[in-house]
BAFIVO-111347 format. One record per residue (C-alpha): x, y, z; residue in three letters. Coordinates in steps of 0.02 Angstrom, whole numbers, plus 50000, padded with zeros to 5 digits. Example, Ala and Ser with C-alpha at 12.3 -4.5 7.8 and 13.67 -1.06 7.14 Angstrom:
506154977550390ALA;506844994750357SER;
//
This chain:
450465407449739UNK;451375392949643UNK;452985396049566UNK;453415395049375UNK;455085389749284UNK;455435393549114UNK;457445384349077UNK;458565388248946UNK;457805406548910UNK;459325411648784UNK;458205400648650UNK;456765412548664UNK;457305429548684UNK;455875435148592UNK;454675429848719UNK;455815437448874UNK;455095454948822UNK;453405447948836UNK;453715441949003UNK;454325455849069UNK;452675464048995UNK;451645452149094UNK;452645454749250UNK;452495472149251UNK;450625475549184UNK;449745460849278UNK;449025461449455UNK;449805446649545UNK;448815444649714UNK;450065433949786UNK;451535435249876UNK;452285418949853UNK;452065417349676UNK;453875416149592UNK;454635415349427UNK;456205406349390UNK;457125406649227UNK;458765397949177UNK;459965403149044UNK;461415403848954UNK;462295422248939UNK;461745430248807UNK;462205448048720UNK;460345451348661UNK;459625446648847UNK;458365461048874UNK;459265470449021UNK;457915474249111UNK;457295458649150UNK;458985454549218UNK;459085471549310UNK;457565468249408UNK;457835450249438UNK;458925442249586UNK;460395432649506UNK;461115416049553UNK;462595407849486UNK;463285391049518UNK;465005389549476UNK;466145375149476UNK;467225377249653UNK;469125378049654UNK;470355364149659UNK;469965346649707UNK;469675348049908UNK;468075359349857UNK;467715349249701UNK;467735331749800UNK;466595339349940UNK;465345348249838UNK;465145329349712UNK;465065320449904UNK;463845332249971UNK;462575324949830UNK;463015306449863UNK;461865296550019UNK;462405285050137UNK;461335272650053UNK;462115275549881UNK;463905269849984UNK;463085253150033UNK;462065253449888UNK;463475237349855UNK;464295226549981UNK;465675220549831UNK;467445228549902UNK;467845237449726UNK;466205251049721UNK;466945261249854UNK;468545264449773UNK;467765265249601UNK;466525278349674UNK;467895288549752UNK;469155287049580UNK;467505294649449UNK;467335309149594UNK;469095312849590UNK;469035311849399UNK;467465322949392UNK;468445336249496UNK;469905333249387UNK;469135336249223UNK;468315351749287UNK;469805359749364UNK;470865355049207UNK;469805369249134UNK;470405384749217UNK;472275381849126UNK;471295387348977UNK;472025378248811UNK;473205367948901UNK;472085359749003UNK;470855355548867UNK;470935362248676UNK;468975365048688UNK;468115370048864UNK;466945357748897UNK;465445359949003UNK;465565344849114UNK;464375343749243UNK;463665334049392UNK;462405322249259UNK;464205315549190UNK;464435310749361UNK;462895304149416UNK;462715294349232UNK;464455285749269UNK;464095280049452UNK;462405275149382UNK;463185262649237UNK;464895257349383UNK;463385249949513UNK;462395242249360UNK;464205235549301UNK;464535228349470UNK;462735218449506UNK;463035208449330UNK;464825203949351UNK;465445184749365UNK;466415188649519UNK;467605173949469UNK;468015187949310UNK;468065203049400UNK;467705219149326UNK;467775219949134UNK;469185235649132UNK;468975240148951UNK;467065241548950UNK;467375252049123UNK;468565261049020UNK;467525265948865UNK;465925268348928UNK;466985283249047UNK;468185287348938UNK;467075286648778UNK;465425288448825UNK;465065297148973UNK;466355310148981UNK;467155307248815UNK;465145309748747UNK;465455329048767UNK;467295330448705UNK;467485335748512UNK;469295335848500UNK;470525321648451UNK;471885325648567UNK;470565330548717UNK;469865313448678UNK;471715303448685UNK;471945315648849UNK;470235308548918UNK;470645290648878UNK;472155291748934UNK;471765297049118UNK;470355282149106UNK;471585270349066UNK;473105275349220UNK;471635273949337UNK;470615264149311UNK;471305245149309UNK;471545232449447UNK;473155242649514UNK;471875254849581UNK;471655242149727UNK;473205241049784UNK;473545247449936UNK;475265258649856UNK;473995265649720UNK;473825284649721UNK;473305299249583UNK;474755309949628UNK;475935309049798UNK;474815313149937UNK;473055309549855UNK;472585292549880UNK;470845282449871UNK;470265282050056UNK;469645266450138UNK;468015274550213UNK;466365265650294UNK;465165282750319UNK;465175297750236UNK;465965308550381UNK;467365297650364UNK;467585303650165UNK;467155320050230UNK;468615318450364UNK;470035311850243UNK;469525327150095UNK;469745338050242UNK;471355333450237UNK;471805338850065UNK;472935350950022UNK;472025368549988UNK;473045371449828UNK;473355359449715UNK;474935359449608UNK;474365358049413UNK;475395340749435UNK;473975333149523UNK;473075335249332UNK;474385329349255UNK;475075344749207UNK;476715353449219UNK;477085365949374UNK;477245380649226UNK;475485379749197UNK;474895387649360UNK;475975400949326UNK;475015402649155UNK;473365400649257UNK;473825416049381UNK;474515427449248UNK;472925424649150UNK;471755428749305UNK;472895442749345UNK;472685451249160UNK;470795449349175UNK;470685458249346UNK;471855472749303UNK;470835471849139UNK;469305473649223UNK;469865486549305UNK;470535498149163UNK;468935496849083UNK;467815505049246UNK;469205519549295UNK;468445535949243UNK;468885544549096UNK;468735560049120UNK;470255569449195UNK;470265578449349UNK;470875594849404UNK;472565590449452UNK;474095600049351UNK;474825583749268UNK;474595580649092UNK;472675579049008UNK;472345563548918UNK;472025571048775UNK;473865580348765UNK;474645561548805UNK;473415554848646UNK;473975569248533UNK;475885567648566UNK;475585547448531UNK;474655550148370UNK;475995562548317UNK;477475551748343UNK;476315534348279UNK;475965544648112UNK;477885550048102UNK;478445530248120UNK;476975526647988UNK;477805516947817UNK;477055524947676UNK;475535519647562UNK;476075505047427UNK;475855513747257UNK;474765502747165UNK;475855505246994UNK;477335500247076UNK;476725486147147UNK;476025478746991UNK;477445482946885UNK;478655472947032UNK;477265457947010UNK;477515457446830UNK;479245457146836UNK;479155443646976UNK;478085433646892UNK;476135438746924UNK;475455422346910UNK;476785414447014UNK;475765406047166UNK;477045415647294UNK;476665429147206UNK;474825430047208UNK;474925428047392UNK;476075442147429UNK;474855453547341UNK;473425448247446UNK;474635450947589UNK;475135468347527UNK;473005471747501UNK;472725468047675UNK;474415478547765UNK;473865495347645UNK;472145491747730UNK;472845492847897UNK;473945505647836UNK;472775518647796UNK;471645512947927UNK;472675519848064UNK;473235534347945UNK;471465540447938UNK;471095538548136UNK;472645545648176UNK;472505562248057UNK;470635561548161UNK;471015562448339UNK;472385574548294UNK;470885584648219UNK;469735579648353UNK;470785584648489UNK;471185601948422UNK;469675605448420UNK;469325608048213UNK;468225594448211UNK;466795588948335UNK;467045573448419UNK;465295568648417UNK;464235551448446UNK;464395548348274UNK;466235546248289UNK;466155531848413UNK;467685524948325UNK;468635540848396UNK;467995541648567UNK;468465522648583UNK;470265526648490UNK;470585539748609UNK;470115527048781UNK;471185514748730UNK;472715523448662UNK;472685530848821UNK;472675514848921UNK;474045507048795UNK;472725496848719UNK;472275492848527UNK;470725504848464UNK;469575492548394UNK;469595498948222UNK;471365495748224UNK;471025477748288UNK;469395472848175UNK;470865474848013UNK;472315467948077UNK;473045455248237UNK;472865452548413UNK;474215460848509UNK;474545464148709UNK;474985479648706UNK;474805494748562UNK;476665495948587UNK;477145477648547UNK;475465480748408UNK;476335495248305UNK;478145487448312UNK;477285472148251UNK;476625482448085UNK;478165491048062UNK;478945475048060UNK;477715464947942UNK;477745479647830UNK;479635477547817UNK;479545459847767UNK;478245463047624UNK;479055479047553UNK;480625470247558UNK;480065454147470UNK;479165465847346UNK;480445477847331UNK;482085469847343UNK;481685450147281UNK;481085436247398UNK;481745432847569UNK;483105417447609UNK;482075413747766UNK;480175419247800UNK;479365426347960UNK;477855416347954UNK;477165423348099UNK;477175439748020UNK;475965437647867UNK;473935440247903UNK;473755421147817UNK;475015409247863UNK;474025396747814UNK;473865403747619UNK;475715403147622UNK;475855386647644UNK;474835383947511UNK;475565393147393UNK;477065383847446UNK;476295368247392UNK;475775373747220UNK;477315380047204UNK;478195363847210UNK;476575353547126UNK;476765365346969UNK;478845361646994UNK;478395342846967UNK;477435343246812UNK;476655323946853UNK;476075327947032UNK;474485328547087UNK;473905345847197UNK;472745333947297UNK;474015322547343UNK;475265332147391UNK;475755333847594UNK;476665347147680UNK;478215342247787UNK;479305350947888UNK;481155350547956UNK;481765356548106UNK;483335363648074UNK;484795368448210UNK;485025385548122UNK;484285402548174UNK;483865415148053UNK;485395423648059UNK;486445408748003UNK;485365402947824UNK;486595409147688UNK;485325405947563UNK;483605397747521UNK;483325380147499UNK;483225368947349UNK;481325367847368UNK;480085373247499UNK;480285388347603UNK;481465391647770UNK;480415398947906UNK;480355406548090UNK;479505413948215UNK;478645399148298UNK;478745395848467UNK;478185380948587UNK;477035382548732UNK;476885367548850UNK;478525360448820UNK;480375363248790UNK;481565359548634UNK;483055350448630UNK;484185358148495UNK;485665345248492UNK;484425331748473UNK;483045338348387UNK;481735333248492UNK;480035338348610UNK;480765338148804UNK;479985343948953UNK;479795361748988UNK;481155369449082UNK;480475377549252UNK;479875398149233UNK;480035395549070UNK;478225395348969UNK;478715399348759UNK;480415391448692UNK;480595398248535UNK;480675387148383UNK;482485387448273UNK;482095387848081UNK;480955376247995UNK;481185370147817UNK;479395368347755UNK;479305356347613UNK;478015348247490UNK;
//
């Protein structure tokens, strides 16, 4: 009748089939006997198991009046007086409010942290743990060392988990606003309105986060209003999403139009819009001419590889469906691809043969203007000599550009070195339309744009995002080596 826990299952999926073996083969006589299992989610997790197992999930709650009262709802009344010094209250209070902080930084997705970090209640409990050991040793003539309070949170404990530079400077920096001797003071507060109560029991903590506001503006995390408008039109793609994906899909009775007729008037005007193939022999004889071995050049054949790839991709599927549909050929399991093409064309959505070749789009509309468009840089620069300004945003590897942009100018300089050679970049006041012609060296390019802040153009400089407004786009760059 005793119960059994097997944690972090996902490691040993091979042995989850076994179990569920056991469990269904063997004669348990008792009713109390349990099994528990913890994991990770996991693609390969058999199904079964999961299907005739109850399922508990403990997410982190929402915003900081939940976060605050689920982190004091595992603190004791003897862990408050664990001290009688007047700075572990306040201290104790500041790491919960940090804990919720961190947490609920993570729903703004990149903008709250680069890399979603698991942060859980042992960072908590490990902090509070090291602040009381802190407080017994100190010379209370000294008063609390700050900086070692600092690292060991903003390092150590928390910072122990975070990978990335910037989410570590982010981190530190939040260690270092609030946690220093101004924290005392009775004017201190995290944002207007949330300040560190002054609290003997827990009902009195309980009382005051009762008092918090229910929503809390992304300010409170030190982030700008616009990012809660990011936050809700995220959640609001993933439910409408979510709900695309479970309507039925096959069409009713009613006398509008079948999805099938929609698809097959899509495909016919997608395969009308379609550039044509790159003919191998042309393009080599334009490379040659160009200069094959040119570094550019080399680079805008791979590019030109990739978009005839995509190309004849969607040629293929299209001439397909169009078959499929009409009936001439059978639209069988074996054609997955097609069944899946025909979904989400219908829904507006990228078919994900399209998708595993080319870029992420929002909508197949904004997708197939997109390759149109690339398409017309490359046969232009292929065609018709290279561009005054490039759309860097438009090539599958904007990364190899830059690159080749570099060799460029090393081989330009016969005494320079490849690896010591650094990319720099201009911002210019110009947009596209205005560049007469290309620059001395380097490469003009557009098409980037800013998230999470605003650009001055007079000045040239990073300003705070204008309200409603989430992407400024960038004006040309002059990339440079």
């Amino acid at each position: 009748g005793g119960w059994l826990l097997l944690q972090n299952c996902h490691l040993g999926l091979d042995f989850m089939d076994e179990l569920l073996d056991t469990l269904l083969t063997a004669e348990i006589q008792n009713d109390t006997f349990r099994v528990w299992i913890t994991t990770e989610q996991h693609p390969r997790f058999p199904i079964t198991l999961l299907q005739i197992a109850i399922k508990f999930t403990n997410e982190p709650p929402q915003g900081i009046r939940a976060g605050l009262k689920r982190t004091f709802s595992g603190i004791s009344q003897d862990l408050l007086n664990v001290s009688n010094l007047p700075m572990w209250k306040p201290l104790l209070y500041t790491v919960a409010f940090l804990h919720s902080t961190v947490q609920e930084r993570r729903k703004f997705g990149p903008l709250g942290w680069n890399i979603p970090y698991e942060f859980n209640s042992a960072d908590f409990t490990a902090s509070i743990q090291f602040i009381q050991n802190h407080l017994k040793k100190i010379d209370i003539r000294k008063g609390i060392s700050w900086n070692t309070v600092r690292y060991m949170i903003g390092e150590v404990q928390y910072g122990g988990r975070v990978t990335d530079d910037y989410d570590k400077r982010l981190l530190n920096c939040f260690a270092r606003v609030w946690f220093n001797e101004s924290m005392f003071d009775s004017a201190f507060c995290f944002y207007t309105g949330y300040k560190i109560p002054v609290c003997k029991t827990l009902e009195q903590y309980f009382e005051y986060i009762q008092l918090l506001p229910a929503m809390d503006s992304p300010e409170v995390f030190g982030l700008h209003p616009n990012a809660d408008i990011t936050y809700q039109k995220n959640t609001s793609a993933d439910v409408l999403d979510t709900i695309t994906n479970i309507q039925p899909k096959e069409s009713g009775g009613g006398s509008g139009e079948t999805r099938e007729s929609v698809v097959y008037r899509l495909a016919e005007d997608m395969l009308e819009k379609l550039p044509p193939d790159y003919i191998p022999h042309e393009v080599k004889a334009r490379l040659v001419k160009m200069g094959a071995l040119n570094s550019m050049n080399i680079f805008l054949r791979q590019e030109i590889d990739r978009m005839q790839k995509v190309i004849t991709v969607v040629r293929t599927s299209l001439n397909d469906l169009k078959l499929a549909i009409e009936g001439t050929i059978v639209m069988s399991e074996a054609s997955k691809n097609l069944r899946d093409a025909l979904d989400n064309m219908y829904d507006a959505r990228i078919p994900q043969v399209w998708r595993r070749v080319s870029w992420e789009s929002s909508t197949l509309g904004f997708w197939f203007t997109e390759l149109l468009e690339r398409n017309a840089q490359l046969s232009t620069w292929i065609f018709q000599g290279r561009p005054k300004v490039f759309w860097i945003t438009g090539f599958f590897n904007p990364q190899g550009f830059l690159t080749a942009m570099k060799q460029e100018a090393t081989r330009a300089h016969k005494d320079w070195a490849l690896d010591k050679v650094a990319v720099h970049n201009d911002v210019l006041k110009l947009t596209k339309e205005e560049i007469i012609s290309p620059p001395s060296d380097g490469v003009y390019i557009y098409g980037l744009y800013l998230e999470g802040a605003g650009w001055d153009k007079r000045r040239s400089i990073l300003v705070e995002s204008s309200p409603k407004i989430l992407f400024v786009q960038l004006p040309v760059l002059h990339m440079f080596a």
